[in-house]
C-alpha distance (Angstrom), angle and dihedral (degrees) to the residues before:
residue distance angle dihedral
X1 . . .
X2 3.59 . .
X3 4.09 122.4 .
X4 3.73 116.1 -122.0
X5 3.91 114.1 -166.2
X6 4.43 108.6 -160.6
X7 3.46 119.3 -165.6
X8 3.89 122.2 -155.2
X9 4.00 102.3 171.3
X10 4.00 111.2 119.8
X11 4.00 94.5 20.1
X12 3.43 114.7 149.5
X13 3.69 117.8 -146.0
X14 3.96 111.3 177.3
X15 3.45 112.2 171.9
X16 4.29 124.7 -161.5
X17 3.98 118.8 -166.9
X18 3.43 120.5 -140.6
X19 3.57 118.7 -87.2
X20 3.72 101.6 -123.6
X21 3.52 130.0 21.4
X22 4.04 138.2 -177.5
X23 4.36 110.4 -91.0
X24 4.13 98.0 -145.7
X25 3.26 94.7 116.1
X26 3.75 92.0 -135.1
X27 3.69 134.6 117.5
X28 4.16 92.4 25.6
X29 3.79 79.8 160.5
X30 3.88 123.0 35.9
X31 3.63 118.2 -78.4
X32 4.11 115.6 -98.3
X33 3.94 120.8 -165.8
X34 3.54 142.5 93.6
X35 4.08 136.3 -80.0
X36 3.93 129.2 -155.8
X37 3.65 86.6 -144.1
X38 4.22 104.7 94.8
X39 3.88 104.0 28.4
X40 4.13 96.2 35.5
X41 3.59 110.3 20.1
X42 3.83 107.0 -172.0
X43 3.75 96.5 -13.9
X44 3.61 102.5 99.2
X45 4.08 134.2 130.1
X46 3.70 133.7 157.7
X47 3.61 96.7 -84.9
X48 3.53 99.0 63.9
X49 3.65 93.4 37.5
X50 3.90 88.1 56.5
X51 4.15 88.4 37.3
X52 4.01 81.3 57.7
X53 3.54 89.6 43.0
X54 3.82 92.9 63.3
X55 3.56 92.8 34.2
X56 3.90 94.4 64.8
X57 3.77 83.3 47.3
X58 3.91 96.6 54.2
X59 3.46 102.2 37.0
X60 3.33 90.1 63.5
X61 4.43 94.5 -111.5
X62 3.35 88.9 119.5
X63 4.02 95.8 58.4
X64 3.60 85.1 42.9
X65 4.32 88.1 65.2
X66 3.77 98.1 -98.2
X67 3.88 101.2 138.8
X68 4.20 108.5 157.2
X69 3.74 119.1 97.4
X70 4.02 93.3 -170.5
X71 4.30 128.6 -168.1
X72 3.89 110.1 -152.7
X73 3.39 120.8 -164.9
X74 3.88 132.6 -33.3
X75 3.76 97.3 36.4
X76 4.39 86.0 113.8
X77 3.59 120.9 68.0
X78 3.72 113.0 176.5
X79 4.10 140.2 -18.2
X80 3.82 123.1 -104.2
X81 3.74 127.9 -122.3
X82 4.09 83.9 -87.0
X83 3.40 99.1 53.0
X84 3.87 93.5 -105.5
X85 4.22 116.3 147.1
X86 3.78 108.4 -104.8
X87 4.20 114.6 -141.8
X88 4.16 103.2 -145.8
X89 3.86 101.9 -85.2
X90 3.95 86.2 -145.0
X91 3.42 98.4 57.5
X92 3.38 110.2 26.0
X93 4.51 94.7 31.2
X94 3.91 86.0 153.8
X95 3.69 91.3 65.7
X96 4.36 126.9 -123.8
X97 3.81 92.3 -82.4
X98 3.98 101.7 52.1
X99 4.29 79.4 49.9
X100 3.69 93.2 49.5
X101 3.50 88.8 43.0
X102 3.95 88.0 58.7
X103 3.36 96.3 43.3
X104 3.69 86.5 54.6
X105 3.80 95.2 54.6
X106 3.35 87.2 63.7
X107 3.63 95.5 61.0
X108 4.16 88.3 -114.1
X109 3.35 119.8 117.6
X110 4.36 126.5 -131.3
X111 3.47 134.2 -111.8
X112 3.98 131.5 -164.6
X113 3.44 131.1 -177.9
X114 4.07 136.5 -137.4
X115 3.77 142.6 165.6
X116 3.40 135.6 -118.1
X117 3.95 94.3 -138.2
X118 4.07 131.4 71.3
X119 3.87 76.8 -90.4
X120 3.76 150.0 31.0
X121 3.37 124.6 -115.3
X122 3.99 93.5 -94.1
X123 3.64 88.1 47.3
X124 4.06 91.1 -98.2
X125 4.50 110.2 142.7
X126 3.89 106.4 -70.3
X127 3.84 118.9 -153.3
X128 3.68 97.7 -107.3
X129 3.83 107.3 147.3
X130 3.69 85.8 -5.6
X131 4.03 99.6 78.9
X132 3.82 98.4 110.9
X133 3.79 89.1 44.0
X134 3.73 93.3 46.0
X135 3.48 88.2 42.2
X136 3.92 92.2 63.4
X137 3.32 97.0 39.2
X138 3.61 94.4 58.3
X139 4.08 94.4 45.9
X140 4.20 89.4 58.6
X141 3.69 87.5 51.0
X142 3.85 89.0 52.7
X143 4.09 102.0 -117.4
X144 3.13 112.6 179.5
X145 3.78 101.5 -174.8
X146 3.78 137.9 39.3
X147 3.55 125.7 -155.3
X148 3.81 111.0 -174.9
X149 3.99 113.9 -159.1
X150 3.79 123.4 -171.6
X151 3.58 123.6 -142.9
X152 3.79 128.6 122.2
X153 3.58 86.0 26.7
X154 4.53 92.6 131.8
X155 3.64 107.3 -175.2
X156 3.61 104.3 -7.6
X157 3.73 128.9 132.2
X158 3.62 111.3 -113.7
X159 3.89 91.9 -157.0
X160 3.94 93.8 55.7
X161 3.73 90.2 40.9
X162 3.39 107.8 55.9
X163 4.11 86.0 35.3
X164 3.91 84.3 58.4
X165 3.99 93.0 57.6
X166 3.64 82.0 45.9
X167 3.59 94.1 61.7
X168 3.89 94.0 37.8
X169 4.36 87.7 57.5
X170 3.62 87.3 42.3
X171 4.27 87.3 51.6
X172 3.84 91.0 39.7
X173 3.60 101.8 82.8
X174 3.99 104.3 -127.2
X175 3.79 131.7 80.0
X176 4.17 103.1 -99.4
X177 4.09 114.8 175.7
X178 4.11 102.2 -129.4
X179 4.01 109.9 -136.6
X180 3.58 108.1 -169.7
X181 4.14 115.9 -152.7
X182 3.70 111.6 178.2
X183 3.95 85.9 130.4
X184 4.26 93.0 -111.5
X185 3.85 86.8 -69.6
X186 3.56 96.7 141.2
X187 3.94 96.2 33.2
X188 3.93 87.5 -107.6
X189 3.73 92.3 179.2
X190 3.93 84.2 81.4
X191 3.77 91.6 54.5
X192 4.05 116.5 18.7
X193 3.75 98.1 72.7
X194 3.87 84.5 87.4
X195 4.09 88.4 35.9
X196 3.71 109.1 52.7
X197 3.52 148.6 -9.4
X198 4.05 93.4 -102.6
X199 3.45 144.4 1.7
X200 3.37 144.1 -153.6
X201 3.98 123.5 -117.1
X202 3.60 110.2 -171.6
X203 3.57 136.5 16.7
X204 3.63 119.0 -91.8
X205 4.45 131.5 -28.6
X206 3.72 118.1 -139.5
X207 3.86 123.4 -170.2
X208 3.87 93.5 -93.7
X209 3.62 124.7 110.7
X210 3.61 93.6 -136.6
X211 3.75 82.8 57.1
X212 3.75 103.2 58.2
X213 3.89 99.0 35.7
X214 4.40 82.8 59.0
X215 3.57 82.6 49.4
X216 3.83 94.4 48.0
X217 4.27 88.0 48.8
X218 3.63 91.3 53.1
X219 4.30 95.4 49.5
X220 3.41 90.0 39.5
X221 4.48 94.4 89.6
X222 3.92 85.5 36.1
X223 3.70 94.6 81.0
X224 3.61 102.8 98.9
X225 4.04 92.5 60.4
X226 3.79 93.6 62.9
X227 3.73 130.8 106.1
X228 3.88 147.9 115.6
X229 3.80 108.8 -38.7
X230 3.59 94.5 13.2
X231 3.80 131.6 58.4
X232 3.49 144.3 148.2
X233 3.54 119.0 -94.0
X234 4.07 116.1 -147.7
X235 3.95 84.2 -179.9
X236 3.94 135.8 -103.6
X237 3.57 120.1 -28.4
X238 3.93 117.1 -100.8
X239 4.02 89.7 -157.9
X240 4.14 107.0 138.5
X241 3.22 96.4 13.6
X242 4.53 126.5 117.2
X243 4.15 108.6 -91.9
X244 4.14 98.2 44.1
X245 4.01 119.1 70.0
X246 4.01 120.2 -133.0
X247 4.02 82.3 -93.5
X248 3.58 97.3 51.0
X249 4.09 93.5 46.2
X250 3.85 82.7 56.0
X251 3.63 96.5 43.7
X252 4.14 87.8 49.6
X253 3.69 95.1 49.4
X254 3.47 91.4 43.4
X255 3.71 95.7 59.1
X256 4.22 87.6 41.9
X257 3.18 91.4 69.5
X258 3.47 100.6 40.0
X259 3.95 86.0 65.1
X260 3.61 91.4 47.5
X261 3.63 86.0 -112.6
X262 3.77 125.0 178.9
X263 3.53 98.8 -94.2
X264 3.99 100.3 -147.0
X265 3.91 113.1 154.6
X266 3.51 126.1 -138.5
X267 3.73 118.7 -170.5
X268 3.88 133.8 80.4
X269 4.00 110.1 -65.9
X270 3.71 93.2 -169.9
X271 3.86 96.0 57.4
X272 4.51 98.6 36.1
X273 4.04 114.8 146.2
X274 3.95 102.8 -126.4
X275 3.96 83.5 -106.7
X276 3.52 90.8 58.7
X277 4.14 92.6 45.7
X278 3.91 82.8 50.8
X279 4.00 89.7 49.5
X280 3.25 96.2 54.5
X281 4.27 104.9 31.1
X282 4.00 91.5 49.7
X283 3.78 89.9 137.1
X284 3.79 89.6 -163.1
X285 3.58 103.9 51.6
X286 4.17 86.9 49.9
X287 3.77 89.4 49.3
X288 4.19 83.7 69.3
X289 3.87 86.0 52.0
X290 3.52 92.4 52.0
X291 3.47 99.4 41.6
X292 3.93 103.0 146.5
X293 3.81 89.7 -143.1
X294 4.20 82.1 67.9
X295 3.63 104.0 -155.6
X296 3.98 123.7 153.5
X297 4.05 111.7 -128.0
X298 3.62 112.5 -115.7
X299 4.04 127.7 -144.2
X300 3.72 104.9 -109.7
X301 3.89 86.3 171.0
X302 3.67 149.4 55.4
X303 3.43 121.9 160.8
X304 3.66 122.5 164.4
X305 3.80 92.2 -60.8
X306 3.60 105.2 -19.0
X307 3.49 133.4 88.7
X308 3.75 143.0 -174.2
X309 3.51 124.4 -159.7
X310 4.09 128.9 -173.2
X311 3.84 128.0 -142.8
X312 3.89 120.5 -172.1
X313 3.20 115.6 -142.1
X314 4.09 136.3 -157.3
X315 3.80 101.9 -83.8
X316 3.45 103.3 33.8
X317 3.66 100.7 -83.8
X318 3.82 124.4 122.2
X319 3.99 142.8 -142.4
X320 3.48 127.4 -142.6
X321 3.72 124.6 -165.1
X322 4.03 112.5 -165.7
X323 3.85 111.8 -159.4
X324 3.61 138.4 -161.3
X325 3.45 117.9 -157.2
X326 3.97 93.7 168.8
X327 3.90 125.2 94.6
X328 3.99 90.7 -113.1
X329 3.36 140.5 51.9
X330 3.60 116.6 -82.4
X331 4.10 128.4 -161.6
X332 3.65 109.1 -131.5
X333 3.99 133.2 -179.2
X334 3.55 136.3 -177.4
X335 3.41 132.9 -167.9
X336 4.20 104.8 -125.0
X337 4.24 91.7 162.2
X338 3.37 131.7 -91.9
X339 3.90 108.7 -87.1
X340 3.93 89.0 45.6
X341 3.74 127.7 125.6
X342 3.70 126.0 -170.2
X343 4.16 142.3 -167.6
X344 3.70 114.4 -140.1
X345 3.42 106.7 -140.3
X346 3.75 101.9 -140.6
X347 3.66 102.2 29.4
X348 3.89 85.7 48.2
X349 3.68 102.5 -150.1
X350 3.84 136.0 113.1
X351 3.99 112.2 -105.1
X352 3.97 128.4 -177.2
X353 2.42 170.9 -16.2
X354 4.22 104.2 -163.2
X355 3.14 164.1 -150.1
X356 4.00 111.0 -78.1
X357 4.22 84.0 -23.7
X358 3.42 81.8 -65.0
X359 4.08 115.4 154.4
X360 3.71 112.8 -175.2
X361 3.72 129.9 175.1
X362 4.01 133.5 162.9
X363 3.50 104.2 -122.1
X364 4.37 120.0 -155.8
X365 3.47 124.3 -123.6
X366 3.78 122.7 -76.2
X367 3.94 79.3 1.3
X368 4.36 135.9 113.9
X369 3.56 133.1 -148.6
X370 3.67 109.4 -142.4
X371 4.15 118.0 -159.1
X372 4.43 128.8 155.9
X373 3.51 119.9 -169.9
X374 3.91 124.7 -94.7
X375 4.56 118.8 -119.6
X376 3.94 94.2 -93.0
């Protein structure tokens, strides 16, 4: 193992909002819930939507603040001699309002999904020309959440798309979060603040830690576009799910909500290892997520392969997530100053303060250590 020694003193750390940003009043903190999308692909129908339902009651997700209930693609089949969006009458024969109404009953809220395009990305009816119609429909079956693909969208222009769904939630009548997908094509972090309430900056995460630390790289200069209402989205979470180890779900969801990253699960709550349930309930690691103050961490380091990265928090304390990107263990220190105390986040347990403001900690393989300062 080879000691690394980071210093922070003198860092400057300026931070600039952006200069518009969408007034619905929803999503002050970043969305948390669960999609279909990365576990079940197009294999979705009411009962495991409402089995899901219960399971992010149960398991304890719900207490934790999870609160989205969200159907990815293939959920619509066909449109009806009115133009109205048809949900699959074989796999959802109850209808989108009787499963909304579940969902509701169990104090979660529901999530659909749409394209921007004559189609969907499986080739299911997109919402092109259709947004104020869809838009309707979806309020009087009680969606809650939008997310807004874009495939088979030709010659279109994403900006004026995705700003015409905008305006056809705003019309509708009922609060809807707006997730904008067009995979950071058209940098939309320099224009979706005043377009939805998130937005996604890459094109699509698979369980692979390869994956996620190319996903990390690519957030990491996004930072300043962040805030409540608006956020950059570096897509679902691949925590529990076959490709990433227990230590790389933690490392992943770690660095999620360092970013202030939508924090929208995607694997199967009614079959989680207890590690995984512990991953993804750690009430203290979401707490930096959800941070009302709303600002992304930044990198601060890069050192071989480590990495620090800060997060302010509301009252003027401060997390630090230390990550090993290596395939051993590393020793890493940083200097935090000498009458500082931290919480590690996983360990949960007060440490400091020490030696010449010194914080050390040994820090596994393809793994984090996660620590904010404690009110002096």
């Amino acid at each position: 193992m080879r000691r690394i020694f980071l210093l922070l003193a003198g860092i400057g750390l300026l931070f600039a909002a952006p200069a518009f940003a969408l007034n619905n009043g929803l999503a002050l903190t970043p969305p948390m819930g669960w999609n279909s999308w990365n576990k079940f692909g197009c294999h979705v129908d009411q009962d495991l939507i409402k089995q899901i339902a219960d399971a992010m009651v149960s398991s304890g997700m719900k207490a934790a603040g999870y609160q989205y209930i969200i159907i990815d693609d293939c959920w619509q089949v066909a449109r009806d001699a009115q133009g109205n969006i048809v949900p699959d009458p074989k796999r959802f024969p109850d209808g989108m309002k009787a499963l909304a109404d579940y969902i509701h009953s169990k104090g979660l809220k529901f999530g659909i999904y749409s394209d921007a395009g004559t189609n969907t990305c499986q080739g299911r009816p997109g919402s092109r020309g259709y947004e104020y119609q869809d838009a309707r429909t979806y309020a009087s079956w009680g969606v809650d959440y939008l997310k807004y693909d874009w495939c088979h969208t030709g010659t279109q222009n994403i900006q004026a798309s995705y700003e015409t769904m905008r305006d056809a939630l705003a019309a509708s009548g009922r609060p809807i979060v707006f997730s904008l997908c067009e995979w950071g094509l058209d940098d939309p972090w320099k224009w979706a603040g005043s377009v939805g309430n998130l937005w996604r900056t890459t094109g699509d995460i698979n369980p692979t830690w390869q994956r996620i630390m190319q996903i990390l790289d690519l957030n990491a200069p996004l930072w300043r576009y962040a805030g409540p209402g608006h956020w950059n989205d570096p897509d679902m979470l691949e925590v529990g799910n076959p490709g990433l180890s227990t230590r790389e779900s933690k490392s992943h969801f770690s660095l999620w909500c360092m970013l202030a990253a939508p924090l929208i699960a995607g694997n199967d709550l009614r079959h989680m290892s207890p590690a995984i349930r512990a991953v993804l309930t750690n009430k203290e690691v979401i707490a930096l997520d959800q941070d009302p103050l709303g600002r992304q961490a930044r990198r601060i380091i890069q050192q071989d392969d480590t990495e620090v990265w800060r997060k302010p928090l509301s009252g003027g304390n401060v997390a630090y997530l230390l990550l090993n990107r290596a395939e051993t263990a590393k020793e890493m220190s940083l200097y935090i100053g000498s009458a500082t105390r931290v919480r590690d986040l996983w360990k949960h347990q007060d440490e400091g303060p020490f030696t010449n403001g010194v914080f050390q900690a040994n820090v596994p393989p393809h793994g984090v250590v996660v620590i904010r300062t404690l009110s002096q």
